[in-house]
PyMOL Python script that loads the backbone (N, CA, C, O; Angstrom):
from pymol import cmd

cmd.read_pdbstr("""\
ATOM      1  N   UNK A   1       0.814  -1.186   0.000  1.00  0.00           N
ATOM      2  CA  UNK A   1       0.000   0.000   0.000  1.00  0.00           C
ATOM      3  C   UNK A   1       0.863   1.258   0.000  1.00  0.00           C
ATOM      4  O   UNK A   1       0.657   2.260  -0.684  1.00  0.00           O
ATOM      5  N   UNK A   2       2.080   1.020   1.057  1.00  0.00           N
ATOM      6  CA  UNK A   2       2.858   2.499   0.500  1.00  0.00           C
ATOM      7  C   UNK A   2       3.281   3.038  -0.943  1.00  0.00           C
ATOM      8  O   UNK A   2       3.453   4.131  -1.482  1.00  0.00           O
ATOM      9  N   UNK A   3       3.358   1.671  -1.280  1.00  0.00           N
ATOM     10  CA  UNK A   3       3.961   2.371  -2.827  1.00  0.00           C
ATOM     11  C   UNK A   3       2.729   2.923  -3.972  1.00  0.00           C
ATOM     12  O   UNK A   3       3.073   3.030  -5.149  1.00  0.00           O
ATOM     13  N   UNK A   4       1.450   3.225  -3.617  1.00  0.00           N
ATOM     14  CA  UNK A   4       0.673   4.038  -3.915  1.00  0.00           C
ATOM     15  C   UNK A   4       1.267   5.356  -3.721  1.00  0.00           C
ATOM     16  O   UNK A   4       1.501   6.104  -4.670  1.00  0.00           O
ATOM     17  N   UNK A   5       1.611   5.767  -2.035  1.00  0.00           N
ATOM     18  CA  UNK A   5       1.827   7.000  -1.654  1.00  0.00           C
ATOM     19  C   UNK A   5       3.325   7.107  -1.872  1.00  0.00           C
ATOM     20  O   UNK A   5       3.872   7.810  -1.023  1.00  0.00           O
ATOM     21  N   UNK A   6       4.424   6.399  -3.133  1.00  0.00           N
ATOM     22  CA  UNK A   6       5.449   6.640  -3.405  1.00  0.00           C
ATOM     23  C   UNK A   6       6.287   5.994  -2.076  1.00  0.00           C
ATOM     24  O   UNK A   6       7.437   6.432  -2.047  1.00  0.00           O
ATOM     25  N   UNK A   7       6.053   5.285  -1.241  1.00  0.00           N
ATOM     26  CA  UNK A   7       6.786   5.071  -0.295  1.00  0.00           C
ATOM     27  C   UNK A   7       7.527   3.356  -0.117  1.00  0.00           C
ATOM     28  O   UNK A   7       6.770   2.401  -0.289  1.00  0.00           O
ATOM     29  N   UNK A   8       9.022   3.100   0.231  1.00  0.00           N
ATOM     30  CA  UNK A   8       9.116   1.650  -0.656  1.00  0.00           C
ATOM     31  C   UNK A   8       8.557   1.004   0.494  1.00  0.00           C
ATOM     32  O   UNK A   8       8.061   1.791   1.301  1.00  0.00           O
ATOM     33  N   UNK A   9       8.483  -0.543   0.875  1.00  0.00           N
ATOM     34  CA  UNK A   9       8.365  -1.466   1.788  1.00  0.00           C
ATOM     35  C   UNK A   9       8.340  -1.220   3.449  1.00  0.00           C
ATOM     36  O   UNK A   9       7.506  -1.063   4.341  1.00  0.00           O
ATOM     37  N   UNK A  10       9.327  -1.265   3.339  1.00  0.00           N
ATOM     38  CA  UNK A  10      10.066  -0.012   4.699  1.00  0.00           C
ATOM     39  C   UNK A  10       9.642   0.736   5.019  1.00  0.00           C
ATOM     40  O   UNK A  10       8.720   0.537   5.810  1.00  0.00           O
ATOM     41  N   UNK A  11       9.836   1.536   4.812  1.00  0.00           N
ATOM     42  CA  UNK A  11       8.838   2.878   5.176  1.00  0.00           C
ATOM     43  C   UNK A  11       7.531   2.113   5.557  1.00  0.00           C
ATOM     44  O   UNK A  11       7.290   1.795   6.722  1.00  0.00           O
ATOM     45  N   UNK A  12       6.874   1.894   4.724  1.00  0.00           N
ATOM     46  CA  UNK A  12       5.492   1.762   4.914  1.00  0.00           C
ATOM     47  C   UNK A  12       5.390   0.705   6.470  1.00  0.00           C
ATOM     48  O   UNK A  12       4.471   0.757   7.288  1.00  0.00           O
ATOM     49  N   UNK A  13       6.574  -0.174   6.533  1.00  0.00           N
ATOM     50  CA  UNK A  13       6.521  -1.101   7.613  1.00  0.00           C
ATOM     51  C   UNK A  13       6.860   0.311   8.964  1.00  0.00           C
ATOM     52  O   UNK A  13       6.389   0.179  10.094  1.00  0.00           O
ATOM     53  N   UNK A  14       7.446   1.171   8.700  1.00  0.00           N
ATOM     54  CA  UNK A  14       7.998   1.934   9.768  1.00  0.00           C
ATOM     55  C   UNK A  14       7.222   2.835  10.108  1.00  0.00           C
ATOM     56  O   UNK A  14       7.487   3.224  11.245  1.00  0.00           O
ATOM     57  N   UNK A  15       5.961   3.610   9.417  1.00  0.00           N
ATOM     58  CA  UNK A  15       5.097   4.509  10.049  1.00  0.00           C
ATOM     59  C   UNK A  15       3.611   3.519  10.531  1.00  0.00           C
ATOM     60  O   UNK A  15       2.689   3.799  11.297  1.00  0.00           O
ATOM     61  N   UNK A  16       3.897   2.248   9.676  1.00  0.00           N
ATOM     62  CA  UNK A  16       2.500   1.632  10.674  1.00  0.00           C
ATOM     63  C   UNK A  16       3.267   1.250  11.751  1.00  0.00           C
ATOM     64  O   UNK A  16       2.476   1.443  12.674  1.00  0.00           O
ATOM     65  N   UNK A  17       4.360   0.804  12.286  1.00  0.00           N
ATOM     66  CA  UNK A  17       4.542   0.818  13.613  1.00  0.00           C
ATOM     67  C   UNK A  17       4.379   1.629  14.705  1.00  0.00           C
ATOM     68  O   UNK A  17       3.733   1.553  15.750  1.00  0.00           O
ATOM     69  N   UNK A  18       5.359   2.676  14.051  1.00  0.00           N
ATOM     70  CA  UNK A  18       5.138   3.802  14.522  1.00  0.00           C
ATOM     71  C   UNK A  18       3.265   4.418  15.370  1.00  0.00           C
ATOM     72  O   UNK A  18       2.958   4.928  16.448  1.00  0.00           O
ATOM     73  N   UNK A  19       2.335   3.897  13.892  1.00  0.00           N
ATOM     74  CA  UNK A  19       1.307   4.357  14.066  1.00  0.00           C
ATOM     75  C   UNK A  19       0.191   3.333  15.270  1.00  0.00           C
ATOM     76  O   UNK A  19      -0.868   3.552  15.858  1.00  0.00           O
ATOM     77  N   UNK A  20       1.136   2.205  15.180  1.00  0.00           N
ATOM     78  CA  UNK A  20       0.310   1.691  16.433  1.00  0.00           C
ATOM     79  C   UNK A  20       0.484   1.409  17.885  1.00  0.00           C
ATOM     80  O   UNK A  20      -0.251   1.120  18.830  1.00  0.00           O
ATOM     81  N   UNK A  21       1.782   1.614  17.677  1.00  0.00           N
ATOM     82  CA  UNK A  21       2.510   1.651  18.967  1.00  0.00           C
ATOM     83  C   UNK A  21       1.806   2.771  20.317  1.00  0.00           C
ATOM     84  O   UNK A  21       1.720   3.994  20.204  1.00  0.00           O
ATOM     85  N   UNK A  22       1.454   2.120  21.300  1.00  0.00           N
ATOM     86  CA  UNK A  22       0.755   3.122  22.274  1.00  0.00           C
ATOM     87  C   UNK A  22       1.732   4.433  22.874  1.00  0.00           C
ATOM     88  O   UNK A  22       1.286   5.372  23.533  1.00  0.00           O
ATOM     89  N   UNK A  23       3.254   4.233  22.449  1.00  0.00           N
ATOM     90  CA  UNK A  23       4.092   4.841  23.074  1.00  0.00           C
ATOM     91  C   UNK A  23       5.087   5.832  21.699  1.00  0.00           C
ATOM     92  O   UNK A  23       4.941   5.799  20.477  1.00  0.00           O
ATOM     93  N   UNK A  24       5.978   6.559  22.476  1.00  0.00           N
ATOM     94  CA  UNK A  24       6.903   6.693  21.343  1.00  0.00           C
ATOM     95  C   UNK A  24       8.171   5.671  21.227  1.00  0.00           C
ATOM     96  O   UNK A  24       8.538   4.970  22.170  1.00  0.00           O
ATOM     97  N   UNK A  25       8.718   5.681  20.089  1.00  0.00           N
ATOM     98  CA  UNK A  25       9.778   4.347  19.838  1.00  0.00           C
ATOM     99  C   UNK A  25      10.997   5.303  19.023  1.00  0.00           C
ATOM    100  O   UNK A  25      10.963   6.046  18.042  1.00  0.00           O
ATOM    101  N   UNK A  26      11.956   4.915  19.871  1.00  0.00           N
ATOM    102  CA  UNK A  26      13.272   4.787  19.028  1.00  0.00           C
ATOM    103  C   UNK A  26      13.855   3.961  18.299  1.00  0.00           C
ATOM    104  O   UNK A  26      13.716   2.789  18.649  1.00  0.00           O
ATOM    105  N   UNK A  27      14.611   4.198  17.187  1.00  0.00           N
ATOM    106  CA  UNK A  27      15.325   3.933  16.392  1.00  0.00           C
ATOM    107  C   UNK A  27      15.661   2.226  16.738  1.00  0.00           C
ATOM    108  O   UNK A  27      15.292   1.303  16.012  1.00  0.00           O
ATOM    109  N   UNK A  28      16.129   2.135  17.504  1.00  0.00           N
ATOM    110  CA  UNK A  28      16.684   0.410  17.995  1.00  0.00           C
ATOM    111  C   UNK A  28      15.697  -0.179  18.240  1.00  0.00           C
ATOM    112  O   UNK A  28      15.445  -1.263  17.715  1.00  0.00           O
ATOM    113  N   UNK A  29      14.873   0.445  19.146  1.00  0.00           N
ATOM    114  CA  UNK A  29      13.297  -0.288  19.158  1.00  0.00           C
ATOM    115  C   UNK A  29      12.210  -0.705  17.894  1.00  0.00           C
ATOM    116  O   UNK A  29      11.402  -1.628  17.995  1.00  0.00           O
ATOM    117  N   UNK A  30      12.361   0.168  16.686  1.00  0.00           N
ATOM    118  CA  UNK A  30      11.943   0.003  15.577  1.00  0.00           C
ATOM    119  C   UNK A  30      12.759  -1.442  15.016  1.00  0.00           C
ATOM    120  O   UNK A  30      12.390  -2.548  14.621  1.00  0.00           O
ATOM    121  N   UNK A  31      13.853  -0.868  15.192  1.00  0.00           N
ATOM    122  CA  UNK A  31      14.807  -1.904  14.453  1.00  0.00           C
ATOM    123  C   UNK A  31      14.660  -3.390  14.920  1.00  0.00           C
ATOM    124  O   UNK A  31      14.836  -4.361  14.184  1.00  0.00           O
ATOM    125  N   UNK A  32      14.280  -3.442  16.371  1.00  0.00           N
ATOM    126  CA  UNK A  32      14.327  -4.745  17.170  1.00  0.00           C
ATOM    127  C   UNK A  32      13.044  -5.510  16.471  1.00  0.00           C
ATOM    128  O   UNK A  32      13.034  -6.683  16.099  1.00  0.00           O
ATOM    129  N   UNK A  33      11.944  -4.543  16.382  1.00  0.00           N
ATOM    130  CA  UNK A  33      10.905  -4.882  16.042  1.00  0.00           C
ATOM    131  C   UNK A  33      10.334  -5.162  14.755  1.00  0.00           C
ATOM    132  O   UNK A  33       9.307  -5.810  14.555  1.00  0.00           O
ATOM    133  N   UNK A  34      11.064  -4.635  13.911  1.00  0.00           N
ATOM    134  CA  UNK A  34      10.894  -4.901  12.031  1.00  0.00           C
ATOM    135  C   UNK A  34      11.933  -5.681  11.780  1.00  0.00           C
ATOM    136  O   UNK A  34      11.954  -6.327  10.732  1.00  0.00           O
ATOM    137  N   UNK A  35      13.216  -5.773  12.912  1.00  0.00           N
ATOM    138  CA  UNK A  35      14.290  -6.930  11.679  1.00  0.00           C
ATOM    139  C   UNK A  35      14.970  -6.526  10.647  1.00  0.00           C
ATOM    140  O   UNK A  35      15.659  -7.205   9.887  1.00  0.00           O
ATOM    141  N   UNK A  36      14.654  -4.798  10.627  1.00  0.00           N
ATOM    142  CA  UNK A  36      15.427  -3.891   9.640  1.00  0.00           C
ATOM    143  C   UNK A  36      16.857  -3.480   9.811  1.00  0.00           C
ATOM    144  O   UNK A  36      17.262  -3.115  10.914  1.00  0.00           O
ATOM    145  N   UNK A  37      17.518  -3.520   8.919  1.00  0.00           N
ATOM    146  CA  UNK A  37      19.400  -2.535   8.935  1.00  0.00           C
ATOM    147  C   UNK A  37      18.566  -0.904  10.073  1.00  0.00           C
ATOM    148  O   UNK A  37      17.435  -0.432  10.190  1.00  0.00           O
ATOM    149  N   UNK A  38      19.888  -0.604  10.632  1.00  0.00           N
ATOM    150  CA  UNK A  38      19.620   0.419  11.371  1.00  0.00           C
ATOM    151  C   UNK A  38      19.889   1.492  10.146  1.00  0.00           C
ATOM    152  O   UNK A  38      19.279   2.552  10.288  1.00  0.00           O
ATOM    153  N   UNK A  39      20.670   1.384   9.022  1.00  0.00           N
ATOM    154  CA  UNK A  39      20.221   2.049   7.895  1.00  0.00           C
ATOM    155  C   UNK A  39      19.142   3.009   7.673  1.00  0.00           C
ATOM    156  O   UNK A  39      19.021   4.234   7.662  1.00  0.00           O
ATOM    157  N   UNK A  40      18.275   1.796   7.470  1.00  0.00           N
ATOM    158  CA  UNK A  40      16.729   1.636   6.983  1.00  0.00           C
ATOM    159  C   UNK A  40      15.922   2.784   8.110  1.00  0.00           C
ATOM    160  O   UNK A  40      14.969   3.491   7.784  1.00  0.00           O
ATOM    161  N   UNK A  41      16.419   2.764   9.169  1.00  0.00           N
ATOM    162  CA  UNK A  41      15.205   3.519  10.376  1.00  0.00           C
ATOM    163  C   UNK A  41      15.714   5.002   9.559  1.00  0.00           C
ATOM    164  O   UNK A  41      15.282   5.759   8.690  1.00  0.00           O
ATOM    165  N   UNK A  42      16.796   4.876  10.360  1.00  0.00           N
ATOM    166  CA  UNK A  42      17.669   6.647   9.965  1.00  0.00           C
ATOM    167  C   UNK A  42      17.098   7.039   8.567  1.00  0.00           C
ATOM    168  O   UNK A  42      17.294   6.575   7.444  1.00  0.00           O
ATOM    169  N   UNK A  43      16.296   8.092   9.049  1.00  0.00           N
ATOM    170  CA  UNK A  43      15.754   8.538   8.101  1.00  0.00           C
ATOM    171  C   UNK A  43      15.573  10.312   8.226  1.00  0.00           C
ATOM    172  O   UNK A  43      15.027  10.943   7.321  1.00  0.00           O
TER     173      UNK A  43
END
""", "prot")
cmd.dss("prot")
cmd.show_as("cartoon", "prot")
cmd.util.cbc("prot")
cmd.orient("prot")
């Protein structure tokens, strides 16, 4: 679905986390949780 709104895989995995998470999340916490390069968060 992100890549409707131009956005690749990633991303799209990183603001629905973001978006459901009851809290705020850092960078390592994203990362722990998607399995992504710390690359990929740094954005």
């Amino acid at each position: 679905m992100g890549s409707r709104w131009g956005l690749n895989r990633t991303v799209g995995h990183i603001y629905a986390r973001l978006y459901i998470s009851p809290e705020p999340l850092c960078a390592d916490q994203i990362v722990d949780a998607l399995g992504v390069a710390r690359s990929n968060v740094s954005m």
